[in-house]
N, C-alpha and C positions, 0 to 999 in steps of 0.2 A: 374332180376327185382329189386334185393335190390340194387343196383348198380344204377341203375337210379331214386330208391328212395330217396337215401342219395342224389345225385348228385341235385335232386329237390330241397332237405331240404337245402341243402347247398346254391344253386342259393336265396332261400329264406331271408335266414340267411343273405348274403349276401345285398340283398336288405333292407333288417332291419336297418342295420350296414350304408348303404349309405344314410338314410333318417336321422338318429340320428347324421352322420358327418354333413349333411346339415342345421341341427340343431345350432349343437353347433359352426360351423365355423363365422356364423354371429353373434353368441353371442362373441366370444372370441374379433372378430371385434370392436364390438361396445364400447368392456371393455379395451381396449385399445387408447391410445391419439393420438394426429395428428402425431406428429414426429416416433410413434410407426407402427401406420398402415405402414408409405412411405417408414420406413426400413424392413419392412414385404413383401411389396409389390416387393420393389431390391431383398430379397431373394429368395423369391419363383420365378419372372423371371430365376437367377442365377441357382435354382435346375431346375427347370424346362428345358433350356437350356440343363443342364446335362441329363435330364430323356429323352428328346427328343432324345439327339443322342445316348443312348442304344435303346431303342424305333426301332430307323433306322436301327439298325445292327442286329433289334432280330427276331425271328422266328415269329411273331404276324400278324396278319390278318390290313386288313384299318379298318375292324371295331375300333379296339382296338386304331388306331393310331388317330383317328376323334374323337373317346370317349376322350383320353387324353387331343386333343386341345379345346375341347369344355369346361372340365371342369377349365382348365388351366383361358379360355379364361373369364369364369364365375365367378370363383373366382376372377381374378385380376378385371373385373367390380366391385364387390360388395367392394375389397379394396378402388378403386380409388373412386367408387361414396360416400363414405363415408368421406374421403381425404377430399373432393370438396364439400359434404355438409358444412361442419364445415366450409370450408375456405369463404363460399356462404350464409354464412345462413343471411346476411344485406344483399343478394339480392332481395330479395320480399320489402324490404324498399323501399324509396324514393332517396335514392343515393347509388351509387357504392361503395361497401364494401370498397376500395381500400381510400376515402376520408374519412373515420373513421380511416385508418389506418395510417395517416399521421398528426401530430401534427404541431402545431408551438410552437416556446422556446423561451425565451425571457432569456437573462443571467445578474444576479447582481451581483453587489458587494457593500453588506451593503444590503443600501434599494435602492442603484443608479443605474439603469437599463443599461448595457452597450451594446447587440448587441441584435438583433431579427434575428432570424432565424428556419430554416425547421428539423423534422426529424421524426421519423414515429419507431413504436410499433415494434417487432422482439420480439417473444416467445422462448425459449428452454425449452423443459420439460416443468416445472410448473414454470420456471420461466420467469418474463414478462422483455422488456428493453427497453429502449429507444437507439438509433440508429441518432448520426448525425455527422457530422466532428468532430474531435480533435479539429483543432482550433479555434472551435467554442467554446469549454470548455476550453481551454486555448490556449496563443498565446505570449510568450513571447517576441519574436519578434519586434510586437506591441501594446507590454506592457498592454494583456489582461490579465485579472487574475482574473476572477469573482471565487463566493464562494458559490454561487448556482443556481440555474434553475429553470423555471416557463413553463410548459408546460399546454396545456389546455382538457380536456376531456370531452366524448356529456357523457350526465346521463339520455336521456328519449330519445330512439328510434325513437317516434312517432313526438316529439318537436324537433328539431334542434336547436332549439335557448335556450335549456338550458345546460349550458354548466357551468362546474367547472375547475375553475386552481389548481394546486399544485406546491409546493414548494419540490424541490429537492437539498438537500446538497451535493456538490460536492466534499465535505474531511469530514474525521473524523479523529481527534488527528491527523491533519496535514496531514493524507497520501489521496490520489486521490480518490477516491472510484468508480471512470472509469476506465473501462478497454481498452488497445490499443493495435495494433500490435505490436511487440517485435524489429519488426526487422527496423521499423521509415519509411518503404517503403510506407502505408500506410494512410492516412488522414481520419482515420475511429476512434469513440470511443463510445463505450458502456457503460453506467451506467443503472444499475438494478433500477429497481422500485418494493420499499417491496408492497406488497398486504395491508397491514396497510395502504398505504397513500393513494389510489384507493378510491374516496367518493362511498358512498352506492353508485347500480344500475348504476355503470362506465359502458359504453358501447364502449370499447374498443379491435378492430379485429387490428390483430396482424398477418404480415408473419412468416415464421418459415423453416423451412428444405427443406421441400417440395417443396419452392416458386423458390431453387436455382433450382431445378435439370433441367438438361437439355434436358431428355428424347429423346435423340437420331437426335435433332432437329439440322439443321442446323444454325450457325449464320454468317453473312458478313458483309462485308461493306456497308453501306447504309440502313440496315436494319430500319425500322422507330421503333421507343421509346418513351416512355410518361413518363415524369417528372410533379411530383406532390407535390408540396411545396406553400410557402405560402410567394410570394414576398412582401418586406412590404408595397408599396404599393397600391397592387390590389388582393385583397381575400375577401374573402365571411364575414364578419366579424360581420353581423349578423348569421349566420346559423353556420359561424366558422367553415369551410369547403375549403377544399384546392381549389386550381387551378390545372389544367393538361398542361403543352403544350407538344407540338411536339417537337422531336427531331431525330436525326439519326446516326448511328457508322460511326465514323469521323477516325479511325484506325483498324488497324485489330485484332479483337475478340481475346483474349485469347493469346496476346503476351502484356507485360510488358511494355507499351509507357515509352521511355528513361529508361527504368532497372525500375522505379518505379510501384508499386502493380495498375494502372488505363489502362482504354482505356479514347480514345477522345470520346465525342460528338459534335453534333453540333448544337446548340438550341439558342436561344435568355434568357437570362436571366436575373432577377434584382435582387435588394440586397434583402437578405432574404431568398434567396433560397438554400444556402449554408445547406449541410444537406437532399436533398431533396433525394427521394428512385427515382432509374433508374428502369424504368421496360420496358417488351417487353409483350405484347398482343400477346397471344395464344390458340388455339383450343386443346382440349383434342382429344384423339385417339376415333374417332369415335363417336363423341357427338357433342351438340350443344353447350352446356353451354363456357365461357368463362374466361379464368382464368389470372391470370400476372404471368410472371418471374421475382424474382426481380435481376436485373443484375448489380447494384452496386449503389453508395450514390455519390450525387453531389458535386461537389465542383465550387462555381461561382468564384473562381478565380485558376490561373496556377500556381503551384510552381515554383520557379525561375531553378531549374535546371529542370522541363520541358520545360523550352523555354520559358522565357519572351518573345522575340522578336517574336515569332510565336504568345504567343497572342495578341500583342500589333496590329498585322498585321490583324489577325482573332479574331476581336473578340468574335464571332458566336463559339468558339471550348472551352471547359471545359473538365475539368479533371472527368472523372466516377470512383470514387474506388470500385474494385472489392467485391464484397458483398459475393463473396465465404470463407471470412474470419470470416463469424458471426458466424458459428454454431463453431469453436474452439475460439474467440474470448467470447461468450457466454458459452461455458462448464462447468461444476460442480468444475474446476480447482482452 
């Protein structure tokens, strides 16, 4: 009888212990940042993965094995809807999160305005960045060389049409203060934006880590794409609000077109959009809601060893750099 007293008290205890984890698991959630949760979310897959095939090989009832997936299955919900809040929350607005996150720049040198072009917000940790071609910050080539940037930001949710510019300095004591890939394969460049320059009530959604992953998802050729930049001239320039078009993978995903860091697309594009963020439209596992991958940064023109002559032939085909290069491109380095 004492035997199955204890074994009670225990079953009890037990139940105490599983409402107090249920407790503190959404707290620890919510006290954690976007890029935080989506490496939480990879780990516990990975263990869980591991727990499942001891699971398989151990002496344990289905109960125990349906218990496991259910809470597996629970837990990764309440990561991912948390994920998709944050990245969602200018959804109940008047426009698609995704054109707050997409700026236009316009580049000087002095006070003389030398190019207009696209690029869009990318967060790391706490820190914020703007995101557009290299050569849109420099171009020696042909003989760009501005000395800093004008991007534009909404400041009232509800208003769209108020909107502030800032001024971003492209050197300090002579050195870059954008960061680029190392290896020159790339046409990608980052420059941080301090939290000082952000005017009061900046209302600025930003991709981040999460927006790369590819969650197990298939990608091919042909796949359709939305490009969201800001041609110079045809955009919203009252509301100050990108354009979207169509586009489609014009090579194949995840191989290097000619050794260089892009794939092809194929889209129609004007000037101005150099800089623009690639993304692919997708469904979360099991929900409605609807999210972007960003799959790499435009470039409206072909570098000469990807093949002038292919674009001069096509000109519907543009270079997409690989956007898998932002979260070490952005690092604490």
């Amino acid at each position: 009888m004492k035997n199955l007293q204890d074994a009670t008290e225990r079953i009890c205890e037990l139940k105490g212990s599983l409402v107090a984890m249920d407790a503190l698991v959404p707290a620890v959630i919510e006290a954690l940042s976007t890029p935080a949760r989506a490496r939480l979310m990879a780990a516990l897959d990975a263990r869980a993965e591991a727990a499942r095939t001891v699971l398989l090989y151990a002496d344990v009832s289905d109960l125990v094995l349906a218990t496991f997936e259910r809470d597996v299955a629970r837990n990764r919900a309440l990561l991912r809807r948390d994920v998709d809040a944050e990245h969602h929350a200018a959804a109940a607005g008047p426009v698609d999160w995704l054109l707050l996150a997409a700026t236009r720049l316009t580049t000087y040198a002095g006070s003389r305005p030398r190019m207009s072009a696209s690029g869009f917000f990318y967060r790391s940790a706490e820190r914020l960045f703007l995101v557009s071609n290299r050569h849109v910050l420099v171009d020696a080539a042909h003989d760009h060389r501005p000395d800093r940037v004008e991007i534009g930001v909404h400041i009232d949710p509800s208003e769209l049409s108020r909107h502030a510019v800032i001024s971003l300095p492209l050197y300090r004591d002579g050195a870059a203060r954008w960061r680029e890939v190392s290896d020159a394969r790339h046409d990608i460049a980052a420059l941080e934006i301090p939290a000082a320059s952000l005017p009061a009530g900046a209302q600025v959604q930003a991709f981040d880590e999460t927006h790369l992953e590819l969650r197990g998802e298939q990608i091919v050729v042909g796949d359709v794409l939305t490009i969201a930049g800001f041609p110079s001239d045809m955009h919203d320039t009252v509301h100050h609000l990108a354009v979207a078009c169509r586009a489609s993978i014009a090579s194949a995903y995840g191989v290097r077109f000619q050794g260089l860091g892009c794939f092809l697309t194929e889209t129609c594009t004007r000037p101005g959009g150099s800089g623009s963020p690639v993304l692919r439209r997708r469904l979360h596992d099991g929900e409605s809601a609807p999210s972007w991958q960003l799959m790499g940064v435009l470039s409206t023109r072909m570098d000469k060893s990807a093949g002038d002559q292919a674009h001069s032939e096509s000109p519907d085909l543009h270079c997409a750099w690989y956007a898998d290069v932002l979260p070490g491109l952005t690092g604490s380095a």
